[in-house]
NUTI-744925 format. One line per 2 residues: their letters; for each residue x negated, y negated, z negated of N, C-alpha, C. Coordinates in pm, 1 decimal, decimal comma. Each point is the difference from the previous one (the first is absolute). Example, Ala and Ser with C-alpha at 12.3 -4.5 7.8 and 13.67 -1.06 7.14 Angstrom:
! NUTI-744925
as = -1319,0:569,0:-780,0:89,0:-119,0:0,0:-90,0:-120,0:0,0 | 35,0:-105,0:72,0:-82,0:-119,0:-6,0:77,0:-109,0:-73,0
//
This chain:
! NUTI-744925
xx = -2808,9:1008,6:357,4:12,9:-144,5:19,6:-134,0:-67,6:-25,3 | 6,5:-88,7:42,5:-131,7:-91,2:40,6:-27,8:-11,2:-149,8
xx = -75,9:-9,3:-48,0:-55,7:-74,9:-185,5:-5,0:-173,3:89,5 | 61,5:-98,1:-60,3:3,5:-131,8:-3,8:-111,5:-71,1:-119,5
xx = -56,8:-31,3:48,0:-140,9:-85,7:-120,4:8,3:-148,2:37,4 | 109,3:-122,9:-63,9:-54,3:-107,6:23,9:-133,7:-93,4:-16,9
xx = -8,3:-10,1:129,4:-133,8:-109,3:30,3:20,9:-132,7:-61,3 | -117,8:-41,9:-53,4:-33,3:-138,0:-65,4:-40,2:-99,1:103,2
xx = 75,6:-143,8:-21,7:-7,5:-112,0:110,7:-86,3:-89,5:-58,7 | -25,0:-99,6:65,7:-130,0:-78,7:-36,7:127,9:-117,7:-72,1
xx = 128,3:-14,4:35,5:75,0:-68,3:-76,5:194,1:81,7:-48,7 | -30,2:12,4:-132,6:117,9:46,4:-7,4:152,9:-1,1:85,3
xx = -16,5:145,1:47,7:140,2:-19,8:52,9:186,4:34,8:-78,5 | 95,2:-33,0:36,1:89,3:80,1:-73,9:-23,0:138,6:-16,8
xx = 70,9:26,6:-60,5:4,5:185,0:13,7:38,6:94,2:89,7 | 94,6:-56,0:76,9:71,1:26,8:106,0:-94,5:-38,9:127,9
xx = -46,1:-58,7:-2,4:-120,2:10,7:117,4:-91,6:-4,4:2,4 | -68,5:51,3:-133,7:-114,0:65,8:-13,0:-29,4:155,4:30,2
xx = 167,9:53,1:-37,0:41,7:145,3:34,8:30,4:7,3:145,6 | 29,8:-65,2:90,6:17,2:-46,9:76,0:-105,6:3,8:96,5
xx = -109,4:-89,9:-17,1:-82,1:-16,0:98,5:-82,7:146,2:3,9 | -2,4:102,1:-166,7:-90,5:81,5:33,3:84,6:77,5:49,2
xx = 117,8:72,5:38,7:81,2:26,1:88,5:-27,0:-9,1:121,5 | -33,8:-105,4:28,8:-22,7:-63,5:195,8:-152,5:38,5:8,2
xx = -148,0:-30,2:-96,8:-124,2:47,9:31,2:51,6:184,6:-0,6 | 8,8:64,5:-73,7:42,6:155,1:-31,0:60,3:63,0:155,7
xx = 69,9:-126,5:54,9:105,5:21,6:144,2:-109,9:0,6:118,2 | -67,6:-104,0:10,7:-132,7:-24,9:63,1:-114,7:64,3:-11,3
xx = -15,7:59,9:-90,1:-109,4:106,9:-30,2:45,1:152,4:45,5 | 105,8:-0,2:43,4:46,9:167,0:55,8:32,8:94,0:-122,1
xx = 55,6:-70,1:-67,7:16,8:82,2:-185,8:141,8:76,5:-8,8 | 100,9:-118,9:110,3:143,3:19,1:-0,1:-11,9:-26,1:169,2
xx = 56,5:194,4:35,8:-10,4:-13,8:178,7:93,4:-37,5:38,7 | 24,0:-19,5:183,2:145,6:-37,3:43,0:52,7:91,6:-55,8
xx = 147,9:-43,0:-5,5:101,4:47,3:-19,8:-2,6:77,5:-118,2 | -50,0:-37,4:-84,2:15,3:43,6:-176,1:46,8:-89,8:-100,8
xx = 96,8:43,3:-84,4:24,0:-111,2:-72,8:-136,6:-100,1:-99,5 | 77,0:-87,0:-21,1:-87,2:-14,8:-156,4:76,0:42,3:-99,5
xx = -40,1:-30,9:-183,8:22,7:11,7:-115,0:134,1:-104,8:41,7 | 163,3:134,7:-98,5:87,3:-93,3:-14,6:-20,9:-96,2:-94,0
xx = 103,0:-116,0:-3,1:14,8:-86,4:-96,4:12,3:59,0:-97,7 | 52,4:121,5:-83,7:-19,0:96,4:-122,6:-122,2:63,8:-59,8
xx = -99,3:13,3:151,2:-102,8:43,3:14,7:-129,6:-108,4:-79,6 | 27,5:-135,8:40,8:-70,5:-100,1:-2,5:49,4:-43,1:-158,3
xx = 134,0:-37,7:-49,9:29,1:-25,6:-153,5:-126,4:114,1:-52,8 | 71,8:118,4:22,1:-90,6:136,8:-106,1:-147,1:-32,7:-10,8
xx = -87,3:-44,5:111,0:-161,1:-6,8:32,0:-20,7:-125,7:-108,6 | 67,2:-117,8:45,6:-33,8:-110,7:-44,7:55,2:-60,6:-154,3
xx = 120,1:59,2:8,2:68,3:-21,1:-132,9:27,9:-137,1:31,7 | 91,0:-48,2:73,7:85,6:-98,4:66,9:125,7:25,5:25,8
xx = 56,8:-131,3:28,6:159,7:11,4:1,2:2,4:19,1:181,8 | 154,0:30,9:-7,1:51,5:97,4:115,4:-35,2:-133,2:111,5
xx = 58,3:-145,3:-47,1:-13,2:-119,1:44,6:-177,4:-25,3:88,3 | -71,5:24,9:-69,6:-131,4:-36,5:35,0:-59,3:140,2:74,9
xx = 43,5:91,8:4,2:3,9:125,9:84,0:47,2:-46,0:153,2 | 74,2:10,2:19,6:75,5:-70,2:65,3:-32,8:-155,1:131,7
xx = -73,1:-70,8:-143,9:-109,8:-118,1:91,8:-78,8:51,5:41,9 | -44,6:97,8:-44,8:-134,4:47,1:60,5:60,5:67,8:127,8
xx = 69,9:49,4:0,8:6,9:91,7:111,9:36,6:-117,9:153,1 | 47,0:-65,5:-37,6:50,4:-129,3:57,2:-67,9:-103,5:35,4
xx = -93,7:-6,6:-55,2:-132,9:-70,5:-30,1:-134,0:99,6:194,4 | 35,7:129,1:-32,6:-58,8:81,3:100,3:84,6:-27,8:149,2
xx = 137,2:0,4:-60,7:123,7:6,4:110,0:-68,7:-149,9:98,5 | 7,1:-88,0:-34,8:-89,3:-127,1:53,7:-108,9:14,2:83,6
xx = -84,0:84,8:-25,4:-92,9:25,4:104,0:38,3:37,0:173,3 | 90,0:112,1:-60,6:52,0:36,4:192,4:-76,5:166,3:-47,6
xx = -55,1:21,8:-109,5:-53,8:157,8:-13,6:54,0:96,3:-6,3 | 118,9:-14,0:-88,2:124,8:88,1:-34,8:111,6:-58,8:65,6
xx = 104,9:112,7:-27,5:141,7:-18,0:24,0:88,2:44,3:-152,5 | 46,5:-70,6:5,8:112,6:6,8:-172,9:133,9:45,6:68,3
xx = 65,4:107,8:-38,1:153,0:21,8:59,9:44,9:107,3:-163,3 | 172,4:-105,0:-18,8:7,4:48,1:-63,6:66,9:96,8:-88,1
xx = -67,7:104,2:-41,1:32,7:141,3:-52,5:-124,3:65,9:99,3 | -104,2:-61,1:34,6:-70,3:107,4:122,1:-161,6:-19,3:-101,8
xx = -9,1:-76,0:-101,2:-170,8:-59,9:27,1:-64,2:-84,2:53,7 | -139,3:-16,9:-8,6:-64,0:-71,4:77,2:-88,0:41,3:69,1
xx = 15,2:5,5:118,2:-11,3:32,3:114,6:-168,9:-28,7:46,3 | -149,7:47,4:19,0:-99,5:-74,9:94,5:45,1:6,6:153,1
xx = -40,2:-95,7:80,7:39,7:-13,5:82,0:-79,0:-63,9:88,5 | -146,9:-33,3:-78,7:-132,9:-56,2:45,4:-111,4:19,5:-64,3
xx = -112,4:74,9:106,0:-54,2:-51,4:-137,7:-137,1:-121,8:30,1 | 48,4:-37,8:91,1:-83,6:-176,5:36,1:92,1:-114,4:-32,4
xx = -85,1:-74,6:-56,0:145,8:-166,6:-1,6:18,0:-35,8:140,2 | 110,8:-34,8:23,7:44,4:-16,1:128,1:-38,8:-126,5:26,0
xx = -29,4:-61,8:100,7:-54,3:-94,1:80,0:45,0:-156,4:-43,3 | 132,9:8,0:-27,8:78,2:-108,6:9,6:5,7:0,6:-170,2
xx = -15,9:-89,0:-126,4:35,2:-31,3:-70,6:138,9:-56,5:-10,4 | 120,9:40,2:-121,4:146,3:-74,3:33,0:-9,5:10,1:-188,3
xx = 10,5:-197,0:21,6:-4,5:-76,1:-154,0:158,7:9,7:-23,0 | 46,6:76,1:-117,9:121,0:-26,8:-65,1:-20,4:-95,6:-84,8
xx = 103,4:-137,3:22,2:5,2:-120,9:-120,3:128,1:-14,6:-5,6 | 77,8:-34,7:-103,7:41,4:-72,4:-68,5:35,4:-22,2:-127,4
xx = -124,3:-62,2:-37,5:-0,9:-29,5:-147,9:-170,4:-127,8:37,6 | -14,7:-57,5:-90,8:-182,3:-36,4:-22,4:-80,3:112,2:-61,3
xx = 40,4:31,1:-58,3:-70,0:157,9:-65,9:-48,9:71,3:171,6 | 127,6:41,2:19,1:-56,8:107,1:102,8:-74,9:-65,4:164,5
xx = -10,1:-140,1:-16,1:-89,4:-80,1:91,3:-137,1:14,1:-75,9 | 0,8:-74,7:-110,4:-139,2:37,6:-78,9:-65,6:125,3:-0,3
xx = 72,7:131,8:-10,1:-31,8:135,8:-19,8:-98,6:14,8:162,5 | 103,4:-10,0:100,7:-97,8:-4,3:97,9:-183,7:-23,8:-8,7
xx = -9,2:-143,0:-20,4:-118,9:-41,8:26,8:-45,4:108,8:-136,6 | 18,3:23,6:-94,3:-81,4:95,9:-129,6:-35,2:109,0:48,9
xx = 79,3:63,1:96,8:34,5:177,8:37,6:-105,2:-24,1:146,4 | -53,0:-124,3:87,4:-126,7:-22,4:91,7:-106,9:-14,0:-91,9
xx = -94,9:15,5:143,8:-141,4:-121,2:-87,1:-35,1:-83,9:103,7 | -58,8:-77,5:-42,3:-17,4:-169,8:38,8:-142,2:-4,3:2,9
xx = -47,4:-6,3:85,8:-155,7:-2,4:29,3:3,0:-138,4:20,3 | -51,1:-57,3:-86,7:-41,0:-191,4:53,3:-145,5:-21,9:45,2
xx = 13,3:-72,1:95,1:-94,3:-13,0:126,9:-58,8:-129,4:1,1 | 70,9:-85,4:-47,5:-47,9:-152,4:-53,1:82,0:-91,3:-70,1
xx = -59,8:-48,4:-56,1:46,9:-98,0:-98,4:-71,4:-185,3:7,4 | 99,0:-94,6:10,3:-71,4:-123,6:37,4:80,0:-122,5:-32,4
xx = 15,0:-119,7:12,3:69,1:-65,7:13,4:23,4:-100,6:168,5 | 115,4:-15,4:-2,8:40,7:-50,4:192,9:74,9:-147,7:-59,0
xx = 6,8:-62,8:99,0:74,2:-102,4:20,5:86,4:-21,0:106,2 | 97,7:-27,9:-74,6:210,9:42,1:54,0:-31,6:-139,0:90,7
xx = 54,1:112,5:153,0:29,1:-84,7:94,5:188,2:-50,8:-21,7 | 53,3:-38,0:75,2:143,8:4,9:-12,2:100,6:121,1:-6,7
xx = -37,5:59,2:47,3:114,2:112,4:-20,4:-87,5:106,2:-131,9 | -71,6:-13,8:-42,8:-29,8:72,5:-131,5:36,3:-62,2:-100,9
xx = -15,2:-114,8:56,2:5,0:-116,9:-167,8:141,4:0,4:-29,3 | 155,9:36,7:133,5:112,6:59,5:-35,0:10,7:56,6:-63,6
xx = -86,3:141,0:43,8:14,0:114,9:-61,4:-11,9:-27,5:-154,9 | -66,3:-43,6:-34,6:-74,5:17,6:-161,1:39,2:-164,3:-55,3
xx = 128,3:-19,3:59,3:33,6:-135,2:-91,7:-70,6:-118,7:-15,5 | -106,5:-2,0:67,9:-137,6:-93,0:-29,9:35,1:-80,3:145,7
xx = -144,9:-92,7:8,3:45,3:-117,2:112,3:-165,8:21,3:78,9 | 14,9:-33,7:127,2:-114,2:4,8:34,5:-128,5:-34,9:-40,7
xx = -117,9:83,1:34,6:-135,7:-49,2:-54,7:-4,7:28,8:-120,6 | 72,9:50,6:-70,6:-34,5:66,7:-174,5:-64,3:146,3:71,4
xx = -53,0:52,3:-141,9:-63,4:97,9:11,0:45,7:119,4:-68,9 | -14,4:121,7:58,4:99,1:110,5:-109,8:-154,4:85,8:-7,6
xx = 58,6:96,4:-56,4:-72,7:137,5:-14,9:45,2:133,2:83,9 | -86,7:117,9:77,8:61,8:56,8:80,8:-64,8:98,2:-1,0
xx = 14,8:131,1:-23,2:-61,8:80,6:3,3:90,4:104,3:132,6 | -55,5:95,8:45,9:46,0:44,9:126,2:-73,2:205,8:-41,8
xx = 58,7:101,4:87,1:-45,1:110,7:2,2:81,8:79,3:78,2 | -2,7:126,4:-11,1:30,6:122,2:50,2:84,1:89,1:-189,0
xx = 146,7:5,5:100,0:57,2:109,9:-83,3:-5,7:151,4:37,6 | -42,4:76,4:-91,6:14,1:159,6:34,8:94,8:68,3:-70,7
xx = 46,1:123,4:93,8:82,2:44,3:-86,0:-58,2:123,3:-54,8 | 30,5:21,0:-122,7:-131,0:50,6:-102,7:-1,0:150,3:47,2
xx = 78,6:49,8:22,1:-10,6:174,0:36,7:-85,9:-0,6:114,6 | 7,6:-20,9:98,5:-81,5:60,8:127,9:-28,7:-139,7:59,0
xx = -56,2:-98,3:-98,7:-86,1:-134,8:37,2:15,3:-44,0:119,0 | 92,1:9,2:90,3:-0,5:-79,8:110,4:54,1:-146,9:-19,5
xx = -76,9:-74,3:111,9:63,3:-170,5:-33,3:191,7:-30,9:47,1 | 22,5:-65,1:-113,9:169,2:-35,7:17,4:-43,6:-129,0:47,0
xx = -3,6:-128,5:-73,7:7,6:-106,4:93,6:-131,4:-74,8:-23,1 | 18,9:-117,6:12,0:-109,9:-110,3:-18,0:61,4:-129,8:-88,7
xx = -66,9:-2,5:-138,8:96,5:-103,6:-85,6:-52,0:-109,6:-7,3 | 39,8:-141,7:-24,4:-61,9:-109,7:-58,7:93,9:-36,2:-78,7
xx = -52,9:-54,0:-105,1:44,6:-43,1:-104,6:-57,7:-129,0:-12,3 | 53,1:-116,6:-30,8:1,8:-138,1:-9,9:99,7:-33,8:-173,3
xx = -107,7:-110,4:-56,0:77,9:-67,6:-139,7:-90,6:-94,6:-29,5 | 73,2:-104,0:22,6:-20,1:-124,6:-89,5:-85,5:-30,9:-147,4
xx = -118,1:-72,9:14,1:-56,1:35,9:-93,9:67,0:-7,4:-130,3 | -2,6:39,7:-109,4:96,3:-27,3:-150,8:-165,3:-21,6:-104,3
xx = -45,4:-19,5:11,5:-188,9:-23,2:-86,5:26,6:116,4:-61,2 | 45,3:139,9:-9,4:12,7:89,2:-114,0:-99,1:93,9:49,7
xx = 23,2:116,9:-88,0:-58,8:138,4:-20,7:-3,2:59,0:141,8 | 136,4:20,6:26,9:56,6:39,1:124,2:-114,9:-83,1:126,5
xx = -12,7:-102,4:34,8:-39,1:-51,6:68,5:-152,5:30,4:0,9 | -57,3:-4,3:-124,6:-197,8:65,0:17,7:62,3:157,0:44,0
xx = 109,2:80,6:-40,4:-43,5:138,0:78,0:27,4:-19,7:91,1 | 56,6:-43,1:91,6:49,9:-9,0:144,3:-140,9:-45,8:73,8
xx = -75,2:-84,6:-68,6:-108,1:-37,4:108,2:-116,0:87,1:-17,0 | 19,7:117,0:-75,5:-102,5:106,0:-3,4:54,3:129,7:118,0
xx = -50,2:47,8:87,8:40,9:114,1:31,0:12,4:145,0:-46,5 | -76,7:-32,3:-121,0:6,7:125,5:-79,6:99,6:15,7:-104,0
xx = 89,0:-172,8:-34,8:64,6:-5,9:-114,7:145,1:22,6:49,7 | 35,3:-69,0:136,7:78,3:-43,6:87,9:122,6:69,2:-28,4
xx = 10,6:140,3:22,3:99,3:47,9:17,5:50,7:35,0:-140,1 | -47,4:6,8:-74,8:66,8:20,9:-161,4:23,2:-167,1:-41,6
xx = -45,9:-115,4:40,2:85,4:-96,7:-17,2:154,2:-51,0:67,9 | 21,4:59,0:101,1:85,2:-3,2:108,0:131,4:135,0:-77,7
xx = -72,1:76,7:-81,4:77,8:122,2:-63,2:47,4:-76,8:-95,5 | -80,3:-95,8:-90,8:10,0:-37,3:-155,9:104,9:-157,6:62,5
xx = -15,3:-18,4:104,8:103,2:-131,4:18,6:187,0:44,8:59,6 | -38,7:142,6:39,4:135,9:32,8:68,8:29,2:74,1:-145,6
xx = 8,5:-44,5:-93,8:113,1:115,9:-63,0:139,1:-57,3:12,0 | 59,4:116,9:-32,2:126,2:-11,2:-3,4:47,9:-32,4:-63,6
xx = -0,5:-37,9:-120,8:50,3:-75,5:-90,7:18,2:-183,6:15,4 | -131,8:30,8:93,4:5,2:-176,8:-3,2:45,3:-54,3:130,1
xx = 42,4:80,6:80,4:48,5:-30,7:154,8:162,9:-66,2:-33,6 | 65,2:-72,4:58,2:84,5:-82,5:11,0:94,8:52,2:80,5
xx = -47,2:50,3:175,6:56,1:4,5:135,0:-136,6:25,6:75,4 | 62,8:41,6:125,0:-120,8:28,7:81,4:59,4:-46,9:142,0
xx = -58,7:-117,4:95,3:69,4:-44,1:142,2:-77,0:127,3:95,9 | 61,5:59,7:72,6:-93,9:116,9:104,4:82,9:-35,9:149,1
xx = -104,7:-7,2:73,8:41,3:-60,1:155,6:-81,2:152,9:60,0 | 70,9:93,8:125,0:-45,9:37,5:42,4:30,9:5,5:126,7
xx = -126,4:-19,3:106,4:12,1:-40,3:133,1:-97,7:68,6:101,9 | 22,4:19,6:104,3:-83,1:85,0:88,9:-76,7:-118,1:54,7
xx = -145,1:103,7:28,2:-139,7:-98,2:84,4:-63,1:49,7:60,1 | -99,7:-35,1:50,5:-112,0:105,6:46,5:-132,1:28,6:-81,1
xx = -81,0:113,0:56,3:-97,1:28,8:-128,2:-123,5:-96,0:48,6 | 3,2:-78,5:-63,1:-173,8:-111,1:78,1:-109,4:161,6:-54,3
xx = -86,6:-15,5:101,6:-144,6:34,1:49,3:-70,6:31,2:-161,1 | -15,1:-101,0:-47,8:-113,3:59,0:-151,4:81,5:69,0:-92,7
xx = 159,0:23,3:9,4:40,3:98,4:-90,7:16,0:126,7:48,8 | 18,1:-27,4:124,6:61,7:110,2:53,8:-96,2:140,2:-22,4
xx = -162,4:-20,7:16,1:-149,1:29,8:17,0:41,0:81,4:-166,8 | 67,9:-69,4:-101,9:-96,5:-2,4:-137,1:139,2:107,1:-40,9
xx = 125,3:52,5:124,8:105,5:47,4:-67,1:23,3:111,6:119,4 | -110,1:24,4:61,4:16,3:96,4:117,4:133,8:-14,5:77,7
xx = 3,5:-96,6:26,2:107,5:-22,2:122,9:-30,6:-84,7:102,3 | 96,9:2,1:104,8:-41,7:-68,4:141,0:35,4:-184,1:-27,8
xx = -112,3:-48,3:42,7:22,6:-142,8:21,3:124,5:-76,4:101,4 | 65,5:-89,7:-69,2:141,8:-16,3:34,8:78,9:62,0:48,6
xx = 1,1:126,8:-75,5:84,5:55,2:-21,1:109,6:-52,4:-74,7 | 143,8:28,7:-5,9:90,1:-3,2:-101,7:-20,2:57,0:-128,0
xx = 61,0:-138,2:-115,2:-36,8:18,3:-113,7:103,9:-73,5:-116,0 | -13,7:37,0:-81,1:115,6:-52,1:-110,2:-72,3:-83,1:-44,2
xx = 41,2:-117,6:-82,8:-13,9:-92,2:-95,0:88,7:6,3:-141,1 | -55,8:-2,4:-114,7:59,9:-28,9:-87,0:-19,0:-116,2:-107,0
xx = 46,3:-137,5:-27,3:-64,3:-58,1:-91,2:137,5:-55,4:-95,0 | -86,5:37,0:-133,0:94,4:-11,8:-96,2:-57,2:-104,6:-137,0
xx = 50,3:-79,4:-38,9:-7,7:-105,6:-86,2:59,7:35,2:-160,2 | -105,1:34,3:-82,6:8,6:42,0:-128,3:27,8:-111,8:-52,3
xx = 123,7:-50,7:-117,6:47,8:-101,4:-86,0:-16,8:74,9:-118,6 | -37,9:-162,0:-172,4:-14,2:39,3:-60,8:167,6:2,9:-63,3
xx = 27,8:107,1:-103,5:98,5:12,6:-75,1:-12,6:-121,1:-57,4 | -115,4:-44,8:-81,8:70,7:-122,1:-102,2:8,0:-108,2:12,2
xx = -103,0:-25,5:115,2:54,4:-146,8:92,1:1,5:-42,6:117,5 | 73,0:150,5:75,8:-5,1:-28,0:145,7:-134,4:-33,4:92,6
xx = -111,0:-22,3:-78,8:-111,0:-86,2:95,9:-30,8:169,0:95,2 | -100,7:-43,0:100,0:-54,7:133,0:93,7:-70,8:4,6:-58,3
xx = 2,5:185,7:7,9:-128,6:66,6:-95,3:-111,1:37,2:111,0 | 28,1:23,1:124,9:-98,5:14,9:142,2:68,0:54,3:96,5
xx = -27,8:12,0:100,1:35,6:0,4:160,3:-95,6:153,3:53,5 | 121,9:110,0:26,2:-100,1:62,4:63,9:78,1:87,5:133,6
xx = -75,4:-16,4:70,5:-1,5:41,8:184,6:-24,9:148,1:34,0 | 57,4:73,5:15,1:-35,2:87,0:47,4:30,0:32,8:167,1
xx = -94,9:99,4:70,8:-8,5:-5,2:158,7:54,8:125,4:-25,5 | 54,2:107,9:81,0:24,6:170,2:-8,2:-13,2:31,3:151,6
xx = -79,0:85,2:75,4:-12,6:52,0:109,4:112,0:117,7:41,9 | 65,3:-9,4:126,2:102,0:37,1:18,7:22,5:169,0:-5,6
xx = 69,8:37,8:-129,2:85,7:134,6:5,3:-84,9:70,8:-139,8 | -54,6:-117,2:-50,6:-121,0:16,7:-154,1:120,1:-12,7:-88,7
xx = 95,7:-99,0:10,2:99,8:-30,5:-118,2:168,2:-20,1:35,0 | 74,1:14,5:-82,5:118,2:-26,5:26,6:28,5:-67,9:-159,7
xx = 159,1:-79,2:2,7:48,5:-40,0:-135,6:118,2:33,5:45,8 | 61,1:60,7:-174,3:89,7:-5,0:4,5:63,7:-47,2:-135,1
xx = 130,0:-23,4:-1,1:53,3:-89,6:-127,4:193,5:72,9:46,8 | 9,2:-43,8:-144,0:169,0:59,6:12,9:88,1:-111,0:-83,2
xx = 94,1:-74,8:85,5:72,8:-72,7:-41,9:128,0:9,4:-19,5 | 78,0:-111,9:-125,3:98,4:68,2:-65,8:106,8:-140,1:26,0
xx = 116,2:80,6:42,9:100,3:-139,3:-20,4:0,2:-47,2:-162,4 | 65,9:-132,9:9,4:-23,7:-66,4:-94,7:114,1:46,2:-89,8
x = -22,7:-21,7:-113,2:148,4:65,8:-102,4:81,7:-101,3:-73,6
//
């Protein structure tokens, strides 16, 4: 069996997908061939000295990719060993929306302040001719770095901390981390709608210009007083992403 050595992240991850992700590099590196299992969940408690529970995430945590196959009484299955083309976001929870953007990386490309025509100044609760903050980039997905979409992020100035990192491009994306926690999120509004890919993203995400393309924009609220915490847009080039979510009658 493979020896498992977890890798160190530049920001703490759970345990379960820290075991996890080095699982998927180990998968990608040709360590674990087609059609070989990985380490059972018994396998993974014994290595790590973890519960059966967090064994388990991890393996599940891999199952998400599209790399393996989980069947059960059989193992886990390789079944790739490239990430497949199409990214597919499991949500429902804020946790596992947040986890997303942690488990990419976010290359920010600029950072500035704009002034809200009418339909932004909707967006972000504000009224025309105010001014927000906006930083914009390229998401990758961290195993085999290809571009997922094209993000902007928009928020209202608040004079804080948050607001000097946002107008740095170097600070940007760990303020945008330090404003989404989860603890302090409220609700999240998410509209998603089909468009075409305009010309300067399309270039910066290797895809064809107006082409078909997803939209996603979702409106972060604060837990303790409802106000917006920021506005952010995402573009996805067609057959890069899918969502999925699982809903429950009411009880």
């Amino acid at each position: 069996m493979t020896k498992i050595k977890s890798l160190a992240t530049k920001h703490t991850l759970p345990k379960y997908q820290d075991i996890g992700e080095t699982l998927i590099r180990q998968i990608l590196a040709g360590e674990y061939a087609l059609n070989t299992l990985l380490p059972t969940e018994k396998q993974l408690c014994e290595q790590f000295s973890i519960s059966r529970h967090t064994a388990r995430e991890a393996l599940r945590h891999v199952e998400k990719t599209g790399l393996v196959e989980r069947k059960q009484g059989s193992g886990t299955l390789v079944k790739r060993s490239t990430m497949p083309e199409q990214i597919n976001q499991f949500i429902n929870s804020v946790k596992d929306l947040l986890a997303f953007g942690q488990n990419t990386r976010f290359e920010v490309q600029v950072s500035d302040m704009i002034t809200l025509d009418e339909q932004m100044a909707e967006l972000l609760d504000s009224v025309t001719g105010q001014e927000c903050i906006h930083i914009g980039g390229v998401r990758f997905e961290p195993h085999d770095k290809k571009p997922i979409c094209y993000s902007n992020i928009y928020r209202r100035p608040h004079q804080d901390e948050v607001d000097e990192k946002l107008k740095d491009t170097k600070t940007a994306i760990y303020a945008v981390i330090e404003a989404l926690d989860d603890k302090k999120i409220g609700k999240i509004e998410q509209q998603i709608s089909a468009c075409l890919l305009p010309e300067p993203l399309a270039s910066q995400l290797g895809a064809t210009a107006d082409s078909a393309a997803m939209k996603i924009t979702r409106r972060y609220y604060s837990l303790s007083d409802d106000d917006l915490i920021l506005v952010a847009q995402s573009i996805y080039p067609a057959k890069r992403f899918s969502f999925t979510s699982v809903l429950y009658p009411n009880k």
